[in-house]
N, C-alpha and C positions, 0 to 999 in steps of 0.2 A: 548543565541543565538547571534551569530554577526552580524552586521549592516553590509549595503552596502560598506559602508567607510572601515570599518577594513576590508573585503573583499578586498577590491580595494588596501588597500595597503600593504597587506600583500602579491598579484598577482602581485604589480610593485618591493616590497622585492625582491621576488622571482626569477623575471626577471633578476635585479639587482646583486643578484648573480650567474643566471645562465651568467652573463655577463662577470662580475671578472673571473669565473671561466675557460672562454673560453678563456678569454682573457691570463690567467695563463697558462694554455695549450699551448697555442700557443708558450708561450713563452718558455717553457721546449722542444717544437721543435716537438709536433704533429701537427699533419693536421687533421682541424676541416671538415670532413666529412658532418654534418648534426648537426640539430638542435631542439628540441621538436617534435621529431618522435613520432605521434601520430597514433596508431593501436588500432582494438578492444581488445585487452589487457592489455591497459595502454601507457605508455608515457613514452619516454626514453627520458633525458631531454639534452644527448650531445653524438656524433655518434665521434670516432675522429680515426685517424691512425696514431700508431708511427711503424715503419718498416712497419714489413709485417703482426702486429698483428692489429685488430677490436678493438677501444674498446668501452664501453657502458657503459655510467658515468653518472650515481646520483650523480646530484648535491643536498647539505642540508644544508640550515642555521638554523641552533639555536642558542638564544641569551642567551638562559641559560641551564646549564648543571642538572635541578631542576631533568630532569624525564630522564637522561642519556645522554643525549645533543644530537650532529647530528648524530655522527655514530647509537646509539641504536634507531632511529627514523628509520632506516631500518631492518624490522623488517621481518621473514622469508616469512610472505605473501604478502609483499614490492617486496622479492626478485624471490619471480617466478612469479608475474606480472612480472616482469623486463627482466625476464630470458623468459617468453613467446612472450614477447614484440620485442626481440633480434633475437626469433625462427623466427617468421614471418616475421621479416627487409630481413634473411640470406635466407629466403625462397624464396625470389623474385629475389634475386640477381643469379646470373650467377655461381661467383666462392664461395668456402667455404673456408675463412681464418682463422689463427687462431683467438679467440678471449677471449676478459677478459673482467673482470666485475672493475670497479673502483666507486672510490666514490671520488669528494671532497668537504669536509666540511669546514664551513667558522661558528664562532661567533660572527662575525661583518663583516660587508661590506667592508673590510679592504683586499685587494691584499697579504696583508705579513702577514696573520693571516690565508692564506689557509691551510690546513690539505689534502695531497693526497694520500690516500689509492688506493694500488696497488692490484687489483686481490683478491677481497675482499668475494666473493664466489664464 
């Protein structure tokens, strides 16, 4: 069982990357929409728009690739929470755009070590 500690910093990790990874985006020239959209579905960890497409990005750090690294940590029942999570956001909203599902993955807290999957289901 994990301790409060490794709890805690495995949640600032986490932050940490979803941080890099915003930060990464932005620089590729999306607009970061939203941020830990939280629904009773789950939690979409980054809302962003490039053109005129939505997109809805799993962010995932693994530091080791032991049990398939960050991509296989998204795992089919990862991805209809995700995909029901995205239902409800588009449910509230007014217009219906197009939208895509991305992922990206990081092995270290490192900006130049990001991994970004496009339209990943």
């Amino acid at each position: 069982m994990k301790d409060k500690q490794g709890a805690c910093e495995k949640g600032v990790r986490g932050k940490n990357a979803e941080d890099l990874a915003t930060e990464f985006l932005s620089q590729q020239g999306l607009k970061i929409i939203a941020r830990n959209v939280r629904n009773r579905y789950g939690e979409i960890d980054i809302i962003a728009q490039e053109e005129d497409t939505l997109l809805f990005v799993e962010v995932r750090l693994r530091r080791s690739a032991a049990f398939g690294g960050a991509a296989a940590s998204i795992t089919v029942a990862k991805q209809r929470r995700l995909q029901a999570a995205a239902s409800l956001y588009l449910s509230e909203r007014n217009d219906q755009p197009a939208c895509r599902f991305d992922a990206v993955l990081l092995d270290a807290l490192d900006i130049r070590r990001i991994s970004w999957l496009r339209d990943i289901f």
